[in-house]
C-alpha positions in Angstrom: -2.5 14.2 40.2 -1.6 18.0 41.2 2.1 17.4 41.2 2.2 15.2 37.8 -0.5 18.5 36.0 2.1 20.9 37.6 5.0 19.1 36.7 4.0 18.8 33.1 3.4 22.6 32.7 6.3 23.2 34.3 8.2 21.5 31.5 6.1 22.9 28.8 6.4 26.4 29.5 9.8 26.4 30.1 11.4 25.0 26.9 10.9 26.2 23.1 9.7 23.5 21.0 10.4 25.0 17.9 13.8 24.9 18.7 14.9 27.0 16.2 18.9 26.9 17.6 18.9 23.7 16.2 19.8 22.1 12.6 17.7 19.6 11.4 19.4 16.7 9.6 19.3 16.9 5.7 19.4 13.8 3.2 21.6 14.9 0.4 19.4 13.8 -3.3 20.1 12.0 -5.5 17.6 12.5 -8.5 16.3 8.9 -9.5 13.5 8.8 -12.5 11.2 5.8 -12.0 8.8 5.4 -15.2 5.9 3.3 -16.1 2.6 3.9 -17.7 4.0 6.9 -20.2 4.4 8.3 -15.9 7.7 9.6 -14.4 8.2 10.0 -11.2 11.1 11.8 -9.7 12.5 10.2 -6.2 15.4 12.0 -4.8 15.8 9.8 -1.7 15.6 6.1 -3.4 19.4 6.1 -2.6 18.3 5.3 1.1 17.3 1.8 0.2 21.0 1.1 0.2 21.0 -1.5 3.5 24.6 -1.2 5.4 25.9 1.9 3.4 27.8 4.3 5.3 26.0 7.1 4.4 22.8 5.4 5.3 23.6 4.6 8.4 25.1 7.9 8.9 21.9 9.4 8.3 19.6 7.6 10.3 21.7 8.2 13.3 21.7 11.9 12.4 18.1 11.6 13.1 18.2 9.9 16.3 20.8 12.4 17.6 18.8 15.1 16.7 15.4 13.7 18.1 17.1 13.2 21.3 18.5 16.8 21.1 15.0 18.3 20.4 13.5 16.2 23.0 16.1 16.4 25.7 14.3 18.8 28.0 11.4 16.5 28.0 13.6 13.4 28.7 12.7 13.8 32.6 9.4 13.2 31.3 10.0 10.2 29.1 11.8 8.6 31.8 9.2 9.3 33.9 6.1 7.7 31.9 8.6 4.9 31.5 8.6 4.2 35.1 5.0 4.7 35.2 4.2 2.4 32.6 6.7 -0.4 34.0 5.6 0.3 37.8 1.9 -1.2 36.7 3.0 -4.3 35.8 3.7 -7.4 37.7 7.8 -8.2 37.4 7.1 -11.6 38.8 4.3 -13.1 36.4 3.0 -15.7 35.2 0.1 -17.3 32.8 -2.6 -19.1 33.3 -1.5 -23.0 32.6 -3.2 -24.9 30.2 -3.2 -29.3 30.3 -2.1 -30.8 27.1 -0.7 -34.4 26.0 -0.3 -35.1 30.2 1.4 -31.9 30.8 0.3 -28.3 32.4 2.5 -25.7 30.3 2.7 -22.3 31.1 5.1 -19.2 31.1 6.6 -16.6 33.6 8.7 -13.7 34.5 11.2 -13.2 36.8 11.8 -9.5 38.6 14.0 -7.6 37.1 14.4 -10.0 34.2 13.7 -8.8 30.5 12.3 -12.2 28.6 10.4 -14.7 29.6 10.7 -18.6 31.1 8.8 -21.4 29.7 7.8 -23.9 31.5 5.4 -27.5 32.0 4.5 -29.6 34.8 3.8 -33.5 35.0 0.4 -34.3 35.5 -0.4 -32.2 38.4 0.4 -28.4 38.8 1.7 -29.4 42.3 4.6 -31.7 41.0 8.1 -30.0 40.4 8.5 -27.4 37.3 10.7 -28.3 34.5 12.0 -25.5 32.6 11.6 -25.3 29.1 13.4 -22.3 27.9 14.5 -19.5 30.1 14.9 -16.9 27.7 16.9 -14.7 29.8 19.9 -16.9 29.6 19.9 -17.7 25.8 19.4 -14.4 25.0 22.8 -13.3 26.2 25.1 -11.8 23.7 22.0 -10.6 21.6 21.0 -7.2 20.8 17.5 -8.6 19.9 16.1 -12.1 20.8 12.6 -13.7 20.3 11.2 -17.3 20.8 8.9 -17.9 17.9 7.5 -21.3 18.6 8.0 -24.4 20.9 6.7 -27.6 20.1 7.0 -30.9 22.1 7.1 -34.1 20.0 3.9 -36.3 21.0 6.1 -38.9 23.3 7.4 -35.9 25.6 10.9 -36.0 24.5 11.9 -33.8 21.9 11.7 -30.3 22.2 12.0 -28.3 18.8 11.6 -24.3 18.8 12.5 -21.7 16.7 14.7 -18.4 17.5 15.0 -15.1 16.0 18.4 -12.9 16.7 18.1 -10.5 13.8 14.5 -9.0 14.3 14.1 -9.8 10.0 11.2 -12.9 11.3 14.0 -15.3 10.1 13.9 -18.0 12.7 16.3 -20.7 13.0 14.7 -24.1 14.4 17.1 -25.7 17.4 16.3 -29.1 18.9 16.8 -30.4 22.5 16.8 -34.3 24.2 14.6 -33.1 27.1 15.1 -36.2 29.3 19.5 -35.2 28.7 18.6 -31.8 28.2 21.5 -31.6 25.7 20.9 -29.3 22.2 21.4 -30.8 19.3 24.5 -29.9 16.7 22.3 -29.7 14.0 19.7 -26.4 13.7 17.6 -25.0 10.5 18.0 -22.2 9.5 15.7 -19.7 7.5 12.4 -20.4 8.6 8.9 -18.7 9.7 9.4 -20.2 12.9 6.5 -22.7 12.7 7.0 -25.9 13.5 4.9 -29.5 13.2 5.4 -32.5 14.7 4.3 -35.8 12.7 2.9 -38.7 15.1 6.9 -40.8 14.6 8.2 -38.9 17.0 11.4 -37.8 14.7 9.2 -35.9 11.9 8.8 -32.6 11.6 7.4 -30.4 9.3 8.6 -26.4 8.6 8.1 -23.6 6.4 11.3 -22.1 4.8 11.2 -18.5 3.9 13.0 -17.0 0.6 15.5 -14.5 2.0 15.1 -11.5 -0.9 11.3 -11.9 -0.6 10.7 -13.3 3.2 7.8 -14.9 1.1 7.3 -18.3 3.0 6.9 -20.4 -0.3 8.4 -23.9 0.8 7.2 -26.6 3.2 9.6 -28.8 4.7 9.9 -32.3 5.9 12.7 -33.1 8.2 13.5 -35.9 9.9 15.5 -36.0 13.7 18.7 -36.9 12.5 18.9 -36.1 9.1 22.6 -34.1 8.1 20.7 -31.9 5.5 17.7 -29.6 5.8 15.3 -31.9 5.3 13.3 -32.9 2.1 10.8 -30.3 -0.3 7.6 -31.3 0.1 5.5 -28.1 -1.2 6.6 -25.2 -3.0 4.5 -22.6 -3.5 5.5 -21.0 -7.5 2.4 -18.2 -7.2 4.4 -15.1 -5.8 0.8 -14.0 -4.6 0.5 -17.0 -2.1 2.8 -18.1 0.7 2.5 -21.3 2.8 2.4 -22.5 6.2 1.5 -25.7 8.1 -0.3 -26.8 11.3 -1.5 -30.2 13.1 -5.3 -30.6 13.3 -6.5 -30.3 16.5 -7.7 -33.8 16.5 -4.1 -34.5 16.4 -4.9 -36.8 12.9 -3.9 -35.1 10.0 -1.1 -32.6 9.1 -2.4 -29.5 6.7 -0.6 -27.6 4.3 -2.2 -24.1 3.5 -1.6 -21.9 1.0 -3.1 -18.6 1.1 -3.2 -15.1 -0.5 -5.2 -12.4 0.5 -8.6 -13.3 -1.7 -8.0 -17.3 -2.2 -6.8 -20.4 0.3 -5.7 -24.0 -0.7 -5.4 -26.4 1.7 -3.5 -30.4 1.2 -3.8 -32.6 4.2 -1.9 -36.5 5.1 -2.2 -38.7 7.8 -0.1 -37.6 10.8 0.7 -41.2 11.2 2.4 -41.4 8.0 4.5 -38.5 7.5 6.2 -39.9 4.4 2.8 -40.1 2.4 1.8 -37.9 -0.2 -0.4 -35.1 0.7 -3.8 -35.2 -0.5 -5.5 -32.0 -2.8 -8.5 -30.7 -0.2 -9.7 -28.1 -2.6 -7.7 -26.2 -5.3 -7.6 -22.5 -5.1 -10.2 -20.5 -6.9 -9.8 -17.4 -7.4 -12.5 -15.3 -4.4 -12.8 -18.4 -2.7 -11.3 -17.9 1.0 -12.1 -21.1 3.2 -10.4 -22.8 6.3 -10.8 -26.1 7.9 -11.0 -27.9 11.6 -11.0 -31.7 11.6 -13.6 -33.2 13.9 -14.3 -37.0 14.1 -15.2 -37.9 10.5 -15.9 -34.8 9.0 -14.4 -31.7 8.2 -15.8 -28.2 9.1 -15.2 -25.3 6.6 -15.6 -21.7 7.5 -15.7 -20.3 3.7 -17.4 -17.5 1.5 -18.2 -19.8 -1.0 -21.8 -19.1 -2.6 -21.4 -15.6 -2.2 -21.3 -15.9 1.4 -19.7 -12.8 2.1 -19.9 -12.6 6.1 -19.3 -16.0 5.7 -20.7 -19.4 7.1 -19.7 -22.7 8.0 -19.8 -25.9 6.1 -19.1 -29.7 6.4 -18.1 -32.9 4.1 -17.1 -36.0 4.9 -13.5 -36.5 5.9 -12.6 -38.4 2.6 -14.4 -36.7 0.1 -13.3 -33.1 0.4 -13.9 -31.5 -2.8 -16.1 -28.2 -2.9 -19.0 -30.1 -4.4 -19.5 -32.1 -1.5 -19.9 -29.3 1.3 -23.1 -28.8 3.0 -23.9 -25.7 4.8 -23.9 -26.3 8.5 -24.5 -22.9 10.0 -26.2 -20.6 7.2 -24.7 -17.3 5.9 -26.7 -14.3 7.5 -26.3 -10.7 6.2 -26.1 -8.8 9.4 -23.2 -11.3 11.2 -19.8 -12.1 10.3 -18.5 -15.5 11.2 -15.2 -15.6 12.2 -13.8 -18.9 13.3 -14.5 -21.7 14.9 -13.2 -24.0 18.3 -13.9 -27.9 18.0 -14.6 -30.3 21.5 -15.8 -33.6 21.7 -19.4 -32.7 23.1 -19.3 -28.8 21.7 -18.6 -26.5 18.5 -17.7 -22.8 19.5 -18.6 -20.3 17.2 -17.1 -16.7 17.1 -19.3 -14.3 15.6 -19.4 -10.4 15.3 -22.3 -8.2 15.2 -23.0 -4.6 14.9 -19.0 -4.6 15.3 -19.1 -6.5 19.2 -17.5 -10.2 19.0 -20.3 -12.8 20.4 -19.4 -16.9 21.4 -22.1 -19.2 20.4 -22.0 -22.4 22.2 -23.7 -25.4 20.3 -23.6 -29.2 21.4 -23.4 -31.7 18.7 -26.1 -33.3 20.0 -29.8 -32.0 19.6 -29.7 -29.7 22.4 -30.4 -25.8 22.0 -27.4 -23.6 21.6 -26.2 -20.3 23.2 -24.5 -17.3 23.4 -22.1 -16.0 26.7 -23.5 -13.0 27.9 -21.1 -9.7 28.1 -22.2 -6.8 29.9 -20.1 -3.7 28.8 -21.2 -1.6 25.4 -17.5 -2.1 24.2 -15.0 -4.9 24.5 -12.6 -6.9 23.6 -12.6 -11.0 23.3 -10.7 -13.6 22.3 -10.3 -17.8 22.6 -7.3 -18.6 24.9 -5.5 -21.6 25.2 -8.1 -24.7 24.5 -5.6 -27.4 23.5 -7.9 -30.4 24.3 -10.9 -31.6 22.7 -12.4 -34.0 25.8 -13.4 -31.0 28.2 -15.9 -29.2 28.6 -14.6 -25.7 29.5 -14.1 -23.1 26.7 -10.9 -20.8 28.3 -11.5 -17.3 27.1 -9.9 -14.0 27.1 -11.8 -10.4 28.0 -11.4 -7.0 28.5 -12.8 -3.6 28.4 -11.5 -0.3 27.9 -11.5 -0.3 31.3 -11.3 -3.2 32.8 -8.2 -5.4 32.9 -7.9 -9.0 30.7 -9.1 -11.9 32.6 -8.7 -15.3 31.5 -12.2 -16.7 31.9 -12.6 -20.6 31.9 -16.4 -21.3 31.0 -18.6 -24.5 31.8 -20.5 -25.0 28.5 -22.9 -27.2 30.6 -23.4 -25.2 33.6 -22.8 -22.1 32.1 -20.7 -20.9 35.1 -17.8 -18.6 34.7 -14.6 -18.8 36.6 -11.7 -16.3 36.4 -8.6 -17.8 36.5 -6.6 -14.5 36.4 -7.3 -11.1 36.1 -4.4 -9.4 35.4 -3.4 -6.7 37.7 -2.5 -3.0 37.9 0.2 -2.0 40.3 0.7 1.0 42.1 -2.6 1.1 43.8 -3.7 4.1 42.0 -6.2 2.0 39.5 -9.6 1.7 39.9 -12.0 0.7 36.8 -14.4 2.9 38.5 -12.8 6.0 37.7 -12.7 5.5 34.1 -15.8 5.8 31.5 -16.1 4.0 28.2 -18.7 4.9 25.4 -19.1 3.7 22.0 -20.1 6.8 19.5 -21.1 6.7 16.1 -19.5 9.4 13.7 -21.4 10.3 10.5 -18.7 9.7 7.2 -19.1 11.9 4.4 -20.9 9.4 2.3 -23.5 9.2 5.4 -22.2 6.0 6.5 -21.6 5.4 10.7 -18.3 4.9 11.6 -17.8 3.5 15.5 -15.8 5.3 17.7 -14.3 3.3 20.8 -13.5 6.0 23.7 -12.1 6.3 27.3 -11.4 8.6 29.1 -10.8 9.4 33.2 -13.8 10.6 34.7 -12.5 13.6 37.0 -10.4 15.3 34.2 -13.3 15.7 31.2 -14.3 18.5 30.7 -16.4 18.6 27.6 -14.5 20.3 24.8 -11.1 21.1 27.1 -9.2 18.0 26.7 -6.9 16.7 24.2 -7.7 13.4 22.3 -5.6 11.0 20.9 -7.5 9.2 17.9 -5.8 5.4 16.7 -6.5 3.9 13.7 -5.5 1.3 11.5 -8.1 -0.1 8.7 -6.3 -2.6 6.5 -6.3 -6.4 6.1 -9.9 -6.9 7.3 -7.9 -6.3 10.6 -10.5 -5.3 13.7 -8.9 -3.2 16.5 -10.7 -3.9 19.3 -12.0 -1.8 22.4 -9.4 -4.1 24.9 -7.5 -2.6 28.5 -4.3 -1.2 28.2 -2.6 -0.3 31.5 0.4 1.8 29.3 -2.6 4.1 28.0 -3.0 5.1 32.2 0.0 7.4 30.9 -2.2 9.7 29.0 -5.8 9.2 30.5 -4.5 10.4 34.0 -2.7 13.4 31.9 -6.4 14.5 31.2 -5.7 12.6 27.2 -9.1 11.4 25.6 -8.4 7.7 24.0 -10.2 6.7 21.0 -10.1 4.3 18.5 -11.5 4.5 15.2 -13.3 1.5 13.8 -12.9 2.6 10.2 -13.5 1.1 7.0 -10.9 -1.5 5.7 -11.7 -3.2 8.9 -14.0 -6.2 9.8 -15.5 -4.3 12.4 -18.8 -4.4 11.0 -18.5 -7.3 8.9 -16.8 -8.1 5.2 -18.4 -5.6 3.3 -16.7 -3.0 6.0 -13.6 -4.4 4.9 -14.1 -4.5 0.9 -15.3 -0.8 1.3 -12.1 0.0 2.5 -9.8 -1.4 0.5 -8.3 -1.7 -3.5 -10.2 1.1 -4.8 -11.9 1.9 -2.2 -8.9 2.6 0.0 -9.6 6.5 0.1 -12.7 5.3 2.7 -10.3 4.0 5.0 -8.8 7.8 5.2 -11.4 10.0 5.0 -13.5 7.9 8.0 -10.7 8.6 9.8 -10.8 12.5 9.5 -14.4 12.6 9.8 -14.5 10.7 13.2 -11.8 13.1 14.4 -14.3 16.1 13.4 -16.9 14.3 14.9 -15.0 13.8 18.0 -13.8 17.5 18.1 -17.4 18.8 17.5 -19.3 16.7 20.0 -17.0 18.0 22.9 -14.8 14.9 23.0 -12.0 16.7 21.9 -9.6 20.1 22.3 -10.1 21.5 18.8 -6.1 21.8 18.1 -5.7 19.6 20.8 -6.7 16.1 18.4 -3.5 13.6 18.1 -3.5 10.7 15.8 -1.2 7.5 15.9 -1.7 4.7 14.0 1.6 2.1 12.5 2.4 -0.4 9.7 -0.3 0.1 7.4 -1.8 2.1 10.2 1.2 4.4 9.2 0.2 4.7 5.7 -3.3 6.2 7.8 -1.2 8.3 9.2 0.5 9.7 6.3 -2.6 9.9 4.3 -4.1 11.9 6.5 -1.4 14.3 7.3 -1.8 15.2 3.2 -5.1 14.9 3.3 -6.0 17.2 6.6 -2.9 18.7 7.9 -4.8 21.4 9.3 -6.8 19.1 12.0 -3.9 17.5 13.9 -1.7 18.7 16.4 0.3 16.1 16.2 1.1 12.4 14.3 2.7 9.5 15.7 3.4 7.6 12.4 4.7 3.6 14.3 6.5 2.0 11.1 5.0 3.3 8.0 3.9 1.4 5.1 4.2 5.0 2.8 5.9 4.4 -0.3 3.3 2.8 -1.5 3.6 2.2 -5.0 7.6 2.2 -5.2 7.2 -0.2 -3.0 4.1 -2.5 -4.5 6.3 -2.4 -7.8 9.2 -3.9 -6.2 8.6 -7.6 -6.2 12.1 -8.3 -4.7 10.5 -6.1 -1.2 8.9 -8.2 0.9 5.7 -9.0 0.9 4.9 -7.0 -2.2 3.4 -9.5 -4.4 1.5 -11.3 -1.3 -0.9 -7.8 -1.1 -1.8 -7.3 -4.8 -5.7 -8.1 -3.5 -5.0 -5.6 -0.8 -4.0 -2.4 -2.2 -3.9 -3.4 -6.5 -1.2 -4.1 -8.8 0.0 -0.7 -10.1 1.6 -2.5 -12.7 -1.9 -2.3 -14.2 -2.3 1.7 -15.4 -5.7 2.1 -13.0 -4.4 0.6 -9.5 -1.3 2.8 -10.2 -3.4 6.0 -10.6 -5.5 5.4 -7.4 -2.2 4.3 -5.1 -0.7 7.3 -6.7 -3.3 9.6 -5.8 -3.0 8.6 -2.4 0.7 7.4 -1.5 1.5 9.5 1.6 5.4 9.7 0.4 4.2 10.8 -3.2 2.0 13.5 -1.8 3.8 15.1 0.1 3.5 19.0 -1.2 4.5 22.6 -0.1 2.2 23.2 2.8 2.1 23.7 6.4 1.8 19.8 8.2 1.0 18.9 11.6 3.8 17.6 13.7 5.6 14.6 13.6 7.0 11.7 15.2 8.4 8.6 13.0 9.4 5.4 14.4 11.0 2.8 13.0 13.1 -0.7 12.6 16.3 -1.2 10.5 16.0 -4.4 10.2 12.4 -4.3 9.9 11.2 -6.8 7.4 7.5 -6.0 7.3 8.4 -2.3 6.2 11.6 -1.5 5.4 13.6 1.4 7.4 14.1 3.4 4.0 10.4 4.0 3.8 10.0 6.4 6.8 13.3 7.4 6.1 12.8 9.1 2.4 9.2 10.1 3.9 10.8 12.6 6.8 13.3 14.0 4.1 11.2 14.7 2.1 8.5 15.9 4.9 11.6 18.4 5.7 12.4 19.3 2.5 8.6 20.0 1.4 6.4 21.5 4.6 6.3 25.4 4.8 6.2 25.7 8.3 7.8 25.3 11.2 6.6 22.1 13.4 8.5 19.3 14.8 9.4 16.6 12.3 11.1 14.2 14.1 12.6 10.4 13.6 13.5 7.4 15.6 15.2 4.2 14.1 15.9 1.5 16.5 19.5 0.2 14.9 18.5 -3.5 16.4 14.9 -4.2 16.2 12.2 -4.8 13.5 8.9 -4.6 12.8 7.8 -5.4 16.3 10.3 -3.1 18.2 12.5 -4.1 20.9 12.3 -7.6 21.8 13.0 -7.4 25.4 9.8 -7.0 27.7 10.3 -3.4 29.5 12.3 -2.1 26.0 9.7 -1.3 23.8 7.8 0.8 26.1 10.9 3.1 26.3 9.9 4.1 22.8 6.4 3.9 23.7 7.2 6.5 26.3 9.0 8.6 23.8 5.9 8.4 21.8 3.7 9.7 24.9 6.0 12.5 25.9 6.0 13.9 22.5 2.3 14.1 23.0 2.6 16.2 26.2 5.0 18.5 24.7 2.2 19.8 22.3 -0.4 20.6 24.6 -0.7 24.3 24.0 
């Protein structure tokens, strides 16, 4: 740990990172007036939206050449936590298999390979592998390649998946004969990648995605054989909704869903009879969020409906599905958000959260008393694995801890035994879970509401009040970040970095009304929780005061540039990962992605009053002549989630704006998208990038 401290301020006192030598790139504007509401606004960078102009792409390259120039004499560095981060993790992997429809399925790595090889088993784990897909070999030729789904047709035969070469979540569906292991001519393209298989055998059904929007607004039927793309059997004309499709997990009915942000609808048919007409489960109604599992002759609703805002769950019987005839089955309670729910023939799992920690509540059908799996750590992280079949009676779950490592846990719901089936391990030999600490803190908000705080840290470099912190956050979409390992974060605990993630508003983490209080117009919440759990953090000795980072991306970016308007003067430094910042240019642009889909998340600013309150905060709108904290960008060109021109316009104008003299700096990754590289090892490269522009900050 000596050499690593040394080495590091070795490197930081020997470069300048003002660089003042060198010239930052500059945007050239282009004055565009965008009106509405009696409201100009002036946006000298909207020419950057151009996708595949040469000037665009001239640009965006300037930025990369000039972020590896300003970072080059911390590129021993980089390359260094790269290593680190890579030398932790097992080459030659593989999951835990799972038994479904006669076969054990599972995945693995290879050493040295990038993508991974999908693979099942016959009956017994000890009979011979088949390979499924190994991704390494059709990935060749591509700058960016992702499997999005396989799906096996119910006789063992057909293999359909979907691919992704772009990075844009456009998937095209292939299909292979797996007993002549030849791929078929025919492929589909333009889908989400989700694939069902009817009960014939040659049925499938698909979602097709519009390509201006990327709005998922058709479900498909195709038939193995077929010359065309298949029939239209749903299309989805509300540009607020988009639609996907699924198998029940009683294998009997096929479900259509249609769902916006506030409101689901759901249609269902037989699974034997694939040419049917699907049946109405319960039209939309405006507030009324609901989703169904299929069990026997019933179906089980986890909805809102009565004003149930944490939710509860519901039944009816299977062929009288209307709203009128559900019965509450597990009551709505005030203080505990119900979150889902795992059918088996002898048990219902329940997934709860309370007082922000996820609990499983196992109940028998029968008469017998339920209960809950104990968890022993003040902060954690939990989730249902792989639980394919209904006839067991072992719930598979996954677990972690700031400082402990995800285990797959297989648990007898009779016995109430656990059994590990893997814990994944830390390489290197330098990790032990014992030399970490983990708390969960409680920051007063300025309205006087408690904000959690999830922190780590390495016990033998905190000294209270010397160390720098780096506070996450991302608060949108009722989205809960949870207190889970991560062996990359090593990087910056065993660098002396505090870790810490802010449970703010906008979030789930203490249940739906956490959520509503964070977004529409109460969206300001999700920022300013943010900056008062970083005060906190600083003045209870947590944190370095000029020594607090912040990182958050997507709409965890728009975090990011909210608070770098909003409280330049607390951070050192901002990692902004993708950055939803434009907002309102952007939520007025129904030809964006994905614009129309989050009126109920952020308003319409079509209407005059959601256009005030995005305006007041929209991180790329705000942007002013004052001093900001510095910054790192990252992002996607072919990112379909947020578009590349977003960050872009934001840095220009960042540069053209800020008063002083900090870092602003930019990466674009000319292949990837929203999710980064798509290889296994590649998108820590830029995770490293992100860590060593940390370290260079440190005073």
């Amino acid at each position: 740990m000596r050499i690593t401290s040394l080495f590091i301020l070795i490197l930081i006192f020997s470069c300048d990172m003002k660089k003042t030598n060198l010239t930052e790139p500059q945007a050239k504007k282009i004055e565009k007036i965008l009106s509405i509401h009696g409201d100009d606004r002036i946006d000298e960078y909207y020419w950057l939206n151009q996708r595949g102009n040469d000037d665009v792409i001239r640009y965006l390259n300037e930025e990369n050449d000039y972020r590896d120039e300003y970072m080059k004499d911390y590129k021993p560095l980089e390359d260094k936590i790269f290593q680190e981060i890579k030398s932790r993790i097992k080459e030659d992997d593989s999951s835990v298999p799972y038994f479904y429809n006669d076969y054990f399925y599972y995945t693995r790595y290879e050493k040295d390979k990038q993508y991974p090889i999908y693979c099942r088993k016959k009956s017994s784990l000890d009979n011979e592998e088949e390979i499924l897909i190994d991704a390494n070999e059709m990935s060749k030729g591509y700058d960016y390649f992702r499997v999005g789904m396989i799906e096996i047709s119910p006789d063992n035969k057909t293999m359909a998946y979907s691919i992704d070469t772009v990075s844009r979540r456009i998937y095209t569906i292939h299909f292979m004969d797996l007993e002549t292991r030849k791929i078929s001519d025919k492929n589909i393209p333009n889908s989400s990648g989700s694939i069902t298989w009817a009960n014939d055998n040659k049925t499938i059904f698909y979602n097709s995605k519009d390509l201006e929007t990327l709005r998922s607004d058709r479900v498909m039927r195709y038939e193995i054989g077929d010359s065309g793309n298949g029939d239209e059997v749903y299309f989805e004309k509300d540009e607020t909704f988009s639609v996907f499709s699924y198998k029940t997990k009683s294998d009997k009915y096929i479900v259509i869903g249609s769902s916006s942000t506030l409101s689901q609808e759901y249609r269902i048919i037989n699974a034997n009879n694939p040419l049917g007409k699907f049946k109405m489960f319960q039209k939309r109604v405006d507030g009324l969020e609901y989703s169904i599992s299929h069990f026997n002759d019933k179906w089980f609703i986890v909805t809102n409906k009565d004003e149930a805002t944490n939710f509860k769950l519901m039944s009816c019987p299977e062929l009288k599905t209307s709203s009128n005839n559900w019965v509450d089955y597990i009551n709505h309670r005030d203080n505990v958000l119900l979150e889902g729910i795992e059918v088996f023939d002898d048990f219902l799992v329940v997934t709860e959260r309370e007082n922000g920690l996820r609990r499983v509540d196992i109940r028998p059908w029968s008469d017998t008393e339920n209960h809950y799996i104990n968890f022993e750590e003040e902060a954690y992280s939990l989730y249902s694995s792989d639980n394919p079949q209904m006839n067991t009676t072992k719930f598979r779950y996954s677990y972690s801890s700031m400082t402990t490592p995800n285990s797959v846990i297989e648990y007898d719901m009779i016995t109430k035994e656990k059994k590990v089936m893997k814990e994944t391990e830390v390489l290197g030999g330098d990790f032990n879970k014992n030399n970490y600490e983990s708390k969960r803190v409680w920051a007063e908000a300025r309205d006087g509401k408690k904000v959690p705080v999830s922190l780590v840290y390495k016990k033998d470099m905190f000294n209270e009040g010397q160390n720098p912190l780096l506070l996450y956050g991302y608060g949108s979409y009722g989205n809960t970040i949870n207190a889970s390992f991560s062996s990359v974060r090593l990087s910056l605990l065993d660098r002396g970095f505090v870790y810490a993630i802010a449970h703010i508003r906008g979030s789930q983490y203490l249940g739906r009304s956490w959520y509503d209080d964070g977004k529409m117009f109460n969206k300001k919440n999700t920022f300013t929780d943010f900056i008062d759990a970083g005060k906190f953090l600083i003045n209870e000795g947590y944190a370095k005061e000029n020594q607090l980072f912040a990182m958050g991306g997507s709409a965890g970016g728009l975090l990011m540039g909210a608070v770098a308007n909003m409280a330049p003067d607390l951070f050192r430094g901002i990692v902004a990962g993708v950055p939803f910042v434009d907002v309102v240019t952007t939520m007025l642009d129904e030809d964006i992605p994905l614009t129309t889909f989050e009126y109920d998340e952020w308003g319409n600013p079509n209407n005059k009053d959601s256009y005030d309150y995005m305006l007041s905060y929209s991180p790329y709108d705000q942007v002013e002549e004052k001093d900001y904290p510095a910054i790192f960008i990252t992002t996607g060109y072919h990112d379909s989630q947020v578009q590349y021109f977003e960050p872009a316009k934001w840095i220009a104008r960042l540069r053209d704006r800020r008063t002083n003299n900090e870092p602003l700096l930019m990466y674009c990754n000319m292949e990837a998208g929203h999710g980064g590289a798509s290889g296994r090892f590649e998108a820590y490269k830029e995770t490293a990038m992100e860590y060593a522009f940390f370290v260079s900050l440190i005073d």
